[in-house]
N, C-alpha and C positions, 0 to 999 in steps of 0.2 A: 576764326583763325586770323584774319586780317587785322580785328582789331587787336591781338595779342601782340602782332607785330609792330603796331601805334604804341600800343602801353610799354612795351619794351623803349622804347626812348624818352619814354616820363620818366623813367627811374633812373637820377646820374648815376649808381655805381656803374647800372647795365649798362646804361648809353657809353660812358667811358669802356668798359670793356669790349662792347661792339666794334667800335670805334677804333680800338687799338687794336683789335682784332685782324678787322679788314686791312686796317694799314700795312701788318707785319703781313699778313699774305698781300698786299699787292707788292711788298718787297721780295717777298719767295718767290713771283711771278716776274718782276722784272729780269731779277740775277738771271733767271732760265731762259736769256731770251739773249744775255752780255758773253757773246763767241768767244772760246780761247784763240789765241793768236798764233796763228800756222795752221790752223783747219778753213776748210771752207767745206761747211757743210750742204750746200744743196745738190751736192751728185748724191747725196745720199738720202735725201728729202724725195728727190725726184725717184730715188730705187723701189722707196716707200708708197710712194703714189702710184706708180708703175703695178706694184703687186700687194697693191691694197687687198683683191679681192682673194688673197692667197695668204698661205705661212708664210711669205716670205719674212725673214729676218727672225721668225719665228723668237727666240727669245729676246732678240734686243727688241721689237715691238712690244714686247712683253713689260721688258724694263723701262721701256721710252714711254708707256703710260703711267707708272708711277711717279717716274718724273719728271711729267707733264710736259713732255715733248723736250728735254732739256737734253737728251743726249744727242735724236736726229738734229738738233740745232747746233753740235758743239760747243754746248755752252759752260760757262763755268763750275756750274749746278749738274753737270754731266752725270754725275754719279749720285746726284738725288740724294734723298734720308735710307734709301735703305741699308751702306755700311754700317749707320749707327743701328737700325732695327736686328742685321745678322747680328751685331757686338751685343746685342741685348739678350738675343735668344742665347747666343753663348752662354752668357753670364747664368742664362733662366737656369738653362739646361744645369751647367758648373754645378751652381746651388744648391740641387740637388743630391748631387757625388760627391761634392767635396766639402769635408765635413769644416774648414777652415773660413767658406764662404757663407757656410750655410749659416751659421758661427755668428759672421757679419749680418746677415739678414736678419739676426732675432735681437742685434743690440739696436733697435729703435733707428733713429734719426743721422745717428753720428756712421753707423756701420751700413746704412742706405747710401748716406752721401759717398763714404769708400766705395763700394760698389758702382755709385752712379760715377767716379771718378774713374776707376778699373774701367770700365765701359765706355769713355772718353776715348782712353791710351788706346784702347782698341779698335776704335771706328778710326783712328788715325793711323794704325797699321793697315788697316780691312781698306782704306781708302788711296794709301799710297801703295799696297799691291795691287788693287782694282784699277788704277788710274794707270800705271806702268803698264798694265799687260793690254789695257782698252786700246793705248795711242801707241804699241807695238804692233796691237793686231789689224788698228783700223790702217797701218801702212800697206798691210793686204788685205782689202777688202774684200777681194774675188775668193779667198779661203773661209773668210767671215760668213759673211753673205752666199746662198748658195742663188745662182742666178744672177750677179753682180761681173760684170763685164768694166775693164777700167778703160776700155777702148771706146766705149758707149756713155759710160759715165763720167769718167775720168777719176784723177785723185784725189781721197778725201785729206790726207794729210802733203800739203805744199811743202813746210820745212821739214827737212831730217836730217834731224842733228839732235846727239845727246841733250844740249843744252836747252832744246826745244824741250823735249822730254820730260825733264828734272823741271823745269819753270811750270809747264801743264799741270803735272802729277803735284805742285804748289798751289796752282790756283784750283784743281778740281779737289782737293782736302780743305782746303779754306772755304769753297763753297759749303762743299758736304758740315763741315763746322758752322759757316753762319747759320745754315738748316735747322741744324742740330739746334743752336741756342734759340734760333726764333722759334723752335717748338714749345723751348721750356719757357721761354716767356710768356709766349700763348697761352700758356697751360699756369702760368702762376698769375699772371695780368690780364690774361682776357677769358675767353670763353669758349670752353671746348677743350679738347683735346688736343694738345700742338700738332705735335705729331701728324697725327690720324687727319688732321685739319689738312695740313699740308700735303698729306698724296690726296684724300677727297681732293681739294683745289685742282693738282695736276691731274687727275681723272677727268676733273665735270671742263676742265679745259681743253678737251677734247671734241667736246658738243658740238662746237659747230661744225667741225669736219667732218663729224659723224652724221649730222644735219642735212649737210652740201651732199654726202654721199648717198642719203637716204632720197634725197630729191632726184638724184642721176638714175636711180633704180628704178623710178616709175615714170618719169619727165626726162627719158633721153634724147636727144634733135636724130632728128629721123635721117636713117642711113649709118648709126653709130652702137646698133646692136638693138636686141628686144630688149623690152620694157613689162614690168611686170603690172598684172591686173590689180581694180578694185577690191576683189576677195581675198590676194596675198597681202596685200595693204590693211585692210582690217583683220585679217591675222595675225599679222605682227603688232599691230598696234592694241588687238587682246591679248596676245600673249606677251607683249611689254607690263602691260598689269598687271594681267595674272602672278608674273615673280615677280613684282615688287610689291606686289601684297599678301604673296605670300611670303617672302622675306621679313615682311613686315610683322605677320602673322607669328612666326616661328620665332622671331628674334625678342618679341613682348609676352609670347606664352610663356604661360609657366603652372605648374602643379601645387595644389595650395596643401600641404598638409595640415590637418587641425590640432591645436594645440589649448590643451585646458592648464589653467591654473589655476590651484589648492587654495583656500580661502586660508589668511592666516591672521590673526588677532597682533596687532601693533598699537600695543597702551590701549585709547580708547575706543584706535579706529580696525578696521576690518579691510584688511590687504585682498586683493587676488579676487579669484571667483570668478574671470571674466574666461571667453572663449578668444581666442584670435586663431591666426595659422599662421603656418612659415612656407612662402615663398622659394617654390625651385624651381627653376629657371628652364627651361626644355632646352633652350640655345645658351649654357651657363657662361660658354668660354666665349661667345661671340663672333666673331670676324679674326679674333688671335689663332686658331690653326690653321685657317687661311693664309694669313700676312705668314705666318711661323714654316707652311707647306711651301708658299713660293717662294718665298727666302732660300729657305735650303735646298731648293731644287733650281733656282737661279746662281745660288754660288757654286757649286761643280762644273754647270751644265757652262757657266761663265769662265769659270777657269781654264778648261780644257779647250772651249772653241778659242780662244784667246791666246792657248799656248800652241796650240793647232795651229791657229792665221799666222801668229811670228814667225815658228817653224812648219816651216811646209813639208820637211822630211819625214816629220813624227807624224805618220798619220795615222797613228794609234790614240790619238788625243783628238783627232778630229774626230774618228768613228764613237769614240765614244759620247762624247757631245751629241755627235748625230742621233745619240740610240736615248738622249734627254731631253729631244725636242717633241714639241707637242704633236700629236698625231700618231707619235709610238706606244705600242703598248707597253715598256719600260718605263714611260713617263707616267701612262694613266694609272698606271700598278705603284708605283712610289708616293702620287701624287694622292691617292687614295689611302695607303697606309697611312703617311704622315699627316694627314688629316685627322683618321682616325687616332695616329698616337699622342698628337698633340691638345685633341681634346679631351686625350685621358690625363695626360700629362696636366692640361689647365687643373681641372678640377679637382685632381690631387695634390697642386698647388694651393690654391685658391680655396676648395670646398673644405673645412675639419669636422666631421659627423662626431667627431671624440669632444672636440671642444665647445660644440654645439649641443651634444648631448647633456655634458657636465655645467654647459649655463643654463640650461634648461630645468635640469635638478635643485641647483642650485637656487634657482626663484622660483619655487614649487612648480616648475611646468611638465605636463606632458604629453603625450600624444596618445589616443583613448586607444586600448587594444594593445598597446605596447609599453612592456615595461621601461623605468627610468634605468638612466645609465646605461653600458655594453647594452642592451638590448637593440635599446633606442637609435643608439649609431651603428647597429647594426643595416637597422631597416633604415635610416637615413643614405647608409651606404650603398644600399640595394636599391632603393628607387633612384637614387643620382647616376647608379648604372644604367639602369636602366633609360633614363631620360638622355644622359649624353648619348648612348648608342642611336635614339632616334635623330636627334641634332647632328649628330656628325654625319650621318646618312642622307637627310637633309642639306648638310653643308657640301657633300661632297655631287649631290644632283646638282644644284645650284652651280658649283664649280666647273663641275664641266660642260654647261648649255652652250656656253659660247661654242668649244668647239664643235659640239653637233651642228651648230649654227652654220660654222664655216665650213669644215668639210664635207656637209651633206648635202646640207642645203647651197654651199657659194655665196653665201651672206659676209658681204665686205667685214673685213676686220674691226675697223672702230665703230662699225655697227656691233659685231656681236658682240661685241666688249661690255654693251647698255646690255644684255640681255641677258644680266646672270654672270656668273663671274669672281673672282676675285674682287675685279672694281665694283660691282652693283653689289657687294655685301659689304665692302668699306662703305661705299657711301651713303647707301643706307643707314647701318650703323652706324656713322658718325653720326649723319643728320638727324637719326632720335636722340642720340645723346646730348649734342648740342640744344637743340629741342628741349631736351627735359631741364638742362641748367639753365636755360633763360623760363622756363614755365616755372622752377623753384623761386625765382628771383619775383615774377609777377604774384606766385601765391603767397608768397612771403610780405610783400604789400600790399596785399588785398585784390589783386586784380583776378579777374578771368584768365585759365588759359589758353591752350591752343584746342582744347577740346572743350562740346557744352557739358559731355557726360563722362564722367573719370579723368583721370591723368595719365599722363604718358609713364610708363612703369617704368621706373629706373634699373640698371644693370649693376648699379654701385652705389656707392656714399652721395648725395645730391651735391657736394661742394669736396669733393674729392679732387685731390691734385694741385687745389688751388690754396696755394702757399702764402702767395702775396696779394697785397694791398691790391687797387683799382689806380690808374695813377690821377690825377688830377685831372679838370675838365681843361683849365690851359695849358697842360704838357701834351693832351691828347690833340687837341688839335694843333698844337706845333708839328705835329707828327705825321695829322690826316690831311689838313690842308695841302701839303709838300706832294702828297702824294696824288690828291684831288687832281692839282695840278697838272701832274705828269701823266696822270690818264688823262683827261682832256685834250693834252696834248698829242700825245698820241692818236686818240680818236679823231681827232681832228686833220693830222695826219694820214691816216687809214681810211678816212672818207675822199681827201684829195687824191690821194691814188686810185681809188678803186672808180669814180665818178668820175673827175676833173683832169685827171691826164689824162 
């Protein structure tokens, strides 16, 4: 596996898209770290640390791991990728009902880019309502936060003034925009998925906290609380495996259906006759009713505690918020549906047993037992039922281990967060998938890849998404060098303070 990781910078297109890769996320990482002006965020860092080992903030902790600490920082990046991700699921959703959209989706190239333009306009609404009501409500923190004292903490917002406002709600859509475009660039110029690339990053940017906090559990200074045994420590560190290999397990099964085809005479040669199968996938839809479940259970649950903290009269908007955070069963009952709906929803998107049956026919194939055409997509239909039912079942144990973690167990927050989750199925599934585009690129030139026996089984097109060219090996490093830089710098920095002051 290591040397796969050598052979990958033999090959320039790879090496330039690695390259340009890293660079554009150590840009996503800086923005999240560049303050808007008139916050000062560490009474609010400090509220975080204070009730680590609790719901506190309950779903901004939630959002503040997607984007990778950018909101407890106040940063310009506050509001992260995910307006564009709700704008997306809209648009998913739309497609379906409206027959005008749906329209655009089936003219190719030109009625994708509409769409992907429609989805633009919309993360720029989604971001200048999200951004107004965020630096309305963080003026009440104490309504926001349950347990937030401003007498203890102090204030997270200094200026108040409209003009404050309207300038923030500027730079947190400008942020959430450069996000946006360093996705797609990633996704046409480097490797992986932009996106998906960018909350992984703000996720696995959490580690060392999570790290720091894992050490206080077992290695506390004596007189600051018990400390837990050898036996709980190698239990958590089996059951850290245990789901991520069985994530791993669930997210690369799949059911092979067999499929024969008809010998057919073409002039002088002899077509067909061979055996293969067709590939279903047990996890079809992935990590998307996940990301698509907390979306939509983040924008409500966000809008109302937000109009709640502004207005403190309406406390009709607070209770209902209240009755969307995690630990309710309101939450785990929604949070469970739309899981399930959204993995029927993918699949009926995504999976066509009609139009898979009719190519099937069409190049004499079939599946032994079952007749060609309507038959065929019949039972195509039926075992995809089947199989999402197990995956969403699946997705949804995975999803809620954290909490078990936390309210049962007292298992600090950005620990359980590694333990199953929303996050430990993104970043999983990113990281096979990224995995598998750079294993295409080695098998594609001869090389070994990251396994000695089989390949990593893809969930899509091997060179899917990628639109554009690789850019040059001298524009890539005008690019990485800059950046090289600016981390050294900082690390260099980060060592004098922590050592040398």
């Amino acid at each position: 596996m290591f040397s796969a990781f050598t052979n990958s910078l033999k090959i320039p297109e790879l090496r330039s898209r690695i390259f340009y890769t890293l660079s554009l996320l150590f840009v996503a990482r800086v923005a999240s770290h560049i303050p808007l002006p008139g916050i000062d965020p560490h009474p609010l860092q400090k509220f975080f640390e204070d009730n680590a080992g609790t719901s506190g903030g309950g779903l901004v902790g939630l959002y503040s791991m997607f984007t990778g600490g950018a909101l407890t920082k106040g940063a310009i990046c506050a509001l992260g990728i995910m307006p564009y991700i709700s704008a997306s699921i809209i648009f998913q959703l739309m497609t379906a009902v409206v027959p005008s959209l749906s329209r655009l989706q089936q003219e190719g190239d030109v009625g994708r880019q509409k769409l992907t333009q429609y989805t633009r306009y919309a993360t720029v609404l989604i971001c200048v309502v999200q951004g107004a009501l965020l630096l309305l409500a963080l003026n009440n923190p104490d309504q926001l936060f349950s347990g937030y004292k401003i007498s203890q903490y102090g204030p997270i917002v200094i200026v108040n003034k409209w003009g404050f406002i309207v300038q923030s709600v500027i730079f947190m859509t400008a942020g959430t925009m450069l996000l946006m475009w360093l996705g797609e660039q990633i996704t046409q110029r480097g490797i992986g998925n932009g996106v998906s690339l960018l909350i992984t990053i703000g996720i696995l940017s959490q580690i060392p906290n999570a790290a720091k906090m894992t050490w206080h559990m077992f290695f506390r200074p004596v007189g600051t609380g018990t400390t837990l045994g050898l036996p709980q420590a190698a239990i958590m560190i089996a059951l850290f495996f245990a789901v991520t290999m069985g994530i791993i397990l669930v997210v690369q099964g799949q059911r092979k259906i067999p499929v024969q085809y008809a010998k057919r005479v073409v002039g002088n040669k002899v077509m067909g006759g061979q055996s293969s199968f067709l590939p279903l996938k047990v996890n079809y839809s992935g990590v998307m009713p996940v990301i698509f479940a907390s979306a939509i259970l983040l924008f409500p649950q966000q809008i109302f505690s937000w109009i709640g903290a502004a207005r403190p009269e309406l406390k009709f908007f607070t209770e209902i918020s209240q009755s969307l955070l995690r630990g309710s069963w309101v939450y785990y009952a929604g949070y469970t549906s739309l899981i399930l709906f959204f993995s029927y929803f993918w699949v009926s998107v995504m999976f066509k047993p009609i139009q898979i049956a009719d190519d099937l026919k069409k190049y004499g194939g079939y599946i032994p037992g079952v007749r060609p055409g309507e038959p065929t997509a019949q039972f195509l239909d039926f075992i995809m039922t089947r199989l999402t039912l197990a995956g969403a079942l699946f997705l949804t144990v995975i999803a809620v281990m954290p909490d078990i973690l936390l309210f049962e167990l007292n298992v600090p927050q950005p620990i359980a967060y590694f333990f199953g989750g929303t996050g430990m199925l993104i970043t999983v599934g990113v990281i096979l998938d990224t995995m598998r585009q750079i294993e295409t690129f080695l098998l594609q030139r001869h090389y070994d890849g990251f396994l000695k026996k089989g390949r990593i089984r893809s969930r899509a097109d091997t060179r899917q998404g990628m639109t554009g060219d690789a850019l040059s090996t001298d524009a890539v490093l005008k690019l990485a060098l800059p950046m090289l830089g600016l981390l050294l710098l900082g690390t260099g920095i980060w060592a004098y303070q922590l050592f040398l002051k």
